[in-house]
Structures are given as C-alpha cells and as structure tokens.
C-alpha positions in Angstrom: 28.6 30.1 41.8 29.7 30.4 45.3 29.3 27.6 47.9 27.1 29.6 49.9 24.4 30.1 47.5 24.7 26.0 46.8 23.6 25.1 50.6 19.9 23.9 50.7 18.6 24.4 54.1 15.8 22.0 54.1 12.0 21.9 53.2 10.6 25.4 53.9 9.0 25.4 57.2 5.0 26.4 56.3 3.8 30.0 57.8 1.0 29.8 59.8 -0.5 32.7 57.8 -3.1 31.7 55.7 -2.3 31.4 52.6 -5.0 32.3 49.5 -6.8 29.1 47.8 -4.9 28.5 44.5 -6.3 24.6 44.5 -3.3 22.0 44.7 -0.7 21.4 41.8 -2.1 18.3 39.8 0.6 15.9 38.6 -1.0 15.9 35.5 0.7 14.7 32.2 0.5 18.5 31.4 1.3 21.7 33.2 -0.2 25.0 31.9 0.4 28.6 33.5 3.9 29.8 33.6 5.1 26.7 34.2 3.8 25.3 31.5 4.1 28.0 29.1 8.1 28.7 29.6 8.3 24.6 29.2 10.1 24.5 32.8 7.4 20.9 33.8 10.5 18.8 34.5 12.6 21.1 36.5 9.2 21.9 38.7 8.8 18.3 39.4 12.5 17.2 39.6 13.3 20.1 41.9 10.1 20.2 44.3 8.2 18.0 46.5 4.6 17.8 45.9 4.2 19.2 49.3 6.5 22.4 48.3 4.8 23.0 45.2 1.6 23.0 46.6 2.6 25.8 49.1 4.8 27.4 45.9 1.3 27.8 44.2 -0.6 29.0 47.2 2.5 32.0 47.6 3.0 33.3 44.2 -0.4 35.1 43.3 0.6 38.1 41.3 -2.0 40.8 41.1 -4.2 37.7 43.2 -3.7 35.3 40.2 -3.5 31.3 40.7 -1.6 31.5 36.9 1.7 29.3 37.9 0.5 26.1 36.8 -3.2 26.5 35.9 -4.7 28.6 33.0 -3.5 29.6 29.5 -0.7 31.9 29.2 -0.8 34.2 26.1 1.8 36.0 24.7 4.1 37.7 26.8 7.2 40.0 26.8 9.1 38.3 29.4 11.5 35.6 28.8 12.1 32.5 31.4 14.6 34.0 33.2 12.3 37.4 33.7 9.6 35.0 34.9 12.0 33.0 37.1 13.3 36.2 38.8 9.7 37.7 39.7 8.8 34.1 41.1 12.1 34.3 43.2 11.4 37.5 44.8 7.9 36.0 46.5 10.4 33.8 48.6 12.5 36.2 50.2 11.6 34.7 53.8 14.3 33.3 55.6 12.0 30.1 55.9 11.6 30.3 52.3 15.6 30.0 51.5 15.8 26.7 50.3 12.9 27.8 47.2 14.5 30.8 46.7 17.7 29.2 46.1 17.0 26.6 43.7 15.0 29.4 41.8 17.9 31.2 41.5 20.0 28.3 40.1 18.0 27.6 37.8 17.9 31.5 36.4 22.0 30.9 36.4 21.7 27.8 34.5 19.2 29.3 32.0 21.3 32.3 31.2 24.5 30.5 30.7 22.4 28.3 28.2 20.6 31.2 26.6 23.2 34.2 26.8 21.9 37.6 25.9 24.3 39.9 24.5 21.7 43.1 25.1 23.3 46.3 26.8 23.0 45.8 30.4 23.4 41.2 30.8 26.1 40.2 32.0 26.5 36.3 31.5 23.2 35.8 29.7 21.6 37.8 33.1 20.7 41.0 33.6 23.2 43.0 36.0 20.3 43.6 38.7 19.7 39.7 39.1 23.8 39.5 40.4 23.2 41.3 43.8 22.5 37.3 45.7 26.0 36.4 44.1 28.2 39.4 44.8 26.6 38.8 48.6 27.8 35.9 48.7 31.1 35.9 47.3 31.6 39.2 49.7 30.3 36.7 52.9 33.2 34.2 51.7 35.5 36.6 51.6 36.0 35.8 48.4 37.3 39.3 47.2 38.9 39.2 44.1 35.9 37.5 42.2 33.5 39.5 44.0 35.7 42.4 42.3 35.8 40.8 39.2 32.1 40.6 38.3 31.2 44.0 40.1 33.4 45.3 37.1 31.2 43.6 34.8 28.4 44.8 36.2 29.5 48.4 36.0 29.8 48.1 32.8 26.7 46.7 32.2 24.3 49.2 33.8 26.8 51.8 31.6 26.4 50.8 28.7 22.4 50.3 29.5 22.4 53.3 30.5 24.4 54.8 27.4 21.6 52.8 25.0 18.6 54.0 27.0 18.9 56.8 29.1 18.5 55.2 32.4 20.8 56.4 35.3 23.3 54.2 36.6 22.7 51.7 39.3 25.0 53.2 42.4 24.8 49.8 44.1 28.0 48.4 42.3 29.9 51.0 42.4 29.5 50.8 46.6 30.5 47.4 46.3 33.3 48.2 44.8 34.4 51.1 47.1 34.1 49.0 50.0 36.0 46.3 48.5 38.7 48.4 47.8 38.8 50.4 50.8 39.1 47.2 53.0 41.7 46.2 50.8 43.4 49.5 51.5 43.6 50.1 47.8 42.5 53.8 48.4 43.4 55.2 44.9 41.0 52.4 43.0 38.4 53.1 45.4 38.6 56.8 44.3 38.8 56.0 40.6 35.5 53.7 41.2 33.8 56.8 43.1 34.9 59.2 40.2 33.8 56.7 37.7 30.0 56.8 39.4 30.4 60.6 39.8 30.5 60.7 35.8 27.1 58.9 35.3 23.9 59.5 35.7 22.6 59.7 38.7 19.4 57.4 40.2 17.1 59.3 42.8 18.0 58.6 46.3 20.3 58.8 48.8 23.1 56.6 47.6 24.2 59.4 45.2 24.6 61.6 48.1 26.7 59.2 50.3 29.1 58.0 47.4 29.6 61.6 46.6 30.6 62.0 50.5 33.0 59.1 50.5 34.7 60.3 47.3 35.3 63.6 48.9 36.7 61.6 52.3 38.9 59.5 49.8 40.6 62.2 48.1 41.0 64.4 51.1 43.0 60.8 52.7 44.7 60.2 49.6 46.0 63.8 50.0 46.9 63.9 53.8 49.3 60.6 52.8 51.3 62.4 49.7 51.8 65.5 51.1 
C-alpha cells in the first residue's frame, strides 16, 4: 500500500453538528451489531479509542439505525469487506481521515486474507474499492504501479461486465489515459481509449469526454507520422 494512505493524521477532530443518540459503545465482554456479527471486536478495540468509537457509533446510522455494535444481526448478503467499505464511506470528512484510513486497511488486510476469485476483484477486493489507492500512488508519483493495477482493474470491471451485463466503469480507463499521456506514451494512451470505446458504455458524461480525447489522440498521433 502506498505511504500516503499509511499516514494517520490524528484523533478526528469532533463536528459541532449534532450528532443522532446511538447511546455509548459499552466495553462489554461481547459486541453485537455488525461489529459483532462479522467477528471484527478486537480490531474495533485495538484500533479505536473509546472516545472515537463512541463518535464512530453516533456517525454511522444507516437508514437511522444504531446497528454497529448494538442489536442482533441476521443473515445477510454482504461479506466483511462489503460491510467495511459502506462504514468507510460515512467518513469521508477531511476531519474524519484518520477513521477512514484505518477502515480502509483493514478492508486491504481482509481481502488479502480472504481473496475472492469472482469476475470483477482484484486482490480479494472488488475493482471499485481501488479508487483511494490508485490516488494515492498517482499523488506519489508513483506511475508505474499506479499503471500496473489500473490494468488489473480494467480487466476486472471487463470481465464483470462480460459475466453480468454491466457497462464498464470509464474511471480506469481515464486513469490510464492520463497516465500515459503525461508520460508521452501517446500510442498506449490511444490503445487504452480504443479499448474503453469497445465496451459498454455507463451513462454519463465520461463516455463522451474519453470519446473526445481518443479522437484528439489519433488526430496527434497522425500530425507526428505524417
């Protein structure tokens, strides 16, 4: 994992908001809720302050539910890491960064202890959980891994796509361009572009402007062998 998603930046600083009444998190000699349920009771306590858990619990109330560490959870579709990654997005805050974060590692070291070979993971995760790494590699400059797991990310949402008819995810496939165009490596960038331009599309304006810079690409790449 990249050194800048490894910083913790301190205790979150609390939001003068206030925050709904989900009670306190008991130290108890049992857990229940998610918590509980997707047996993750040491890493809460080893990884968060009684103080952060507290205001972890008062923030994550899907659908206005206190069901993180109170209650009885029954059976449920999601695995850990699906549970992990909705919990991480309630802490997209800048104050929140240091929760976030050790969310996150935690989903990282779950996957690489529980791979899933499905169409569409890529090292035990699904591709749409990578965005916070490839940022961050990208932010080091640290190109040439950054380019190395985009690829395997393409593939991924390809081949989910392929197994169930979902369009392709254009965000990679950006990433990639703009990789390769700051590399000057104009002809890869046009072989990623033509790559997306064979998929299925995902509504929105991304289609669009990838179809725009492949048509920018190949008009360069022309000017310079003529």
């Amino acid at each position: 994992m990249s050194s800048i998603l490894k910083k913790i930046l301190g205790f979150p600083k609390l939001p003068e908001e206030k925050l709904p009444d989900c009670g306190k998190n008991e130290d108890s000699r049992e857990i229940e809720g998610y918590i509980g349920y997707f047996r993750l009771t040491d890493w809460w306590r080893s990884n968060f302050t009684e103080e952060e858990q507290n205001y972890i619990v008062s923030r994550f109330v899907p659908l206005g539910s206190c069901s993180l560490v109170q209650g009885k959870v029954g059976s449920t579709s999601q695995s850990a890491i699906d549970f992990l990654q909705s919990m991480k997005s309630w802490f997209r805050k800048k104050e929140d960064y240091s929760i976030y974060i050790r969310i996150h590692m935690q989903i990282d070291e779950l996957a690489k202890a529980n791979p899933s070979v499905k169409p569409g993971y890529v090292r035990g995760r699904h591709f749409c959980t990578y965005t916070d790494d490839v940022n961050a590699l990208i932010k080091d400059n640290l190109l040439s891994e950054a380019e190395s797991l985009l690829l395997e990310l393409v593939a991924a949402t390809e081949a989910e796509s392929k197994c169930k008819g979902w369009r392709a995810a254009p965000w990679y496939y950006d990433k990639l361009s703009i990789i390769y165009k700051k590399r000057k490596e104009y002809t890869k960038a046009l072989q990623i572009l033509e790559r997306y331009s064979e998929q299925c599309h995902a509504p929105g304006t991304m289609p669009a402007t990838l179809a725009k810079r492949l048509e920018r690409i190949r008009g360069l790449l022309q000017k310079s062998s003529s």
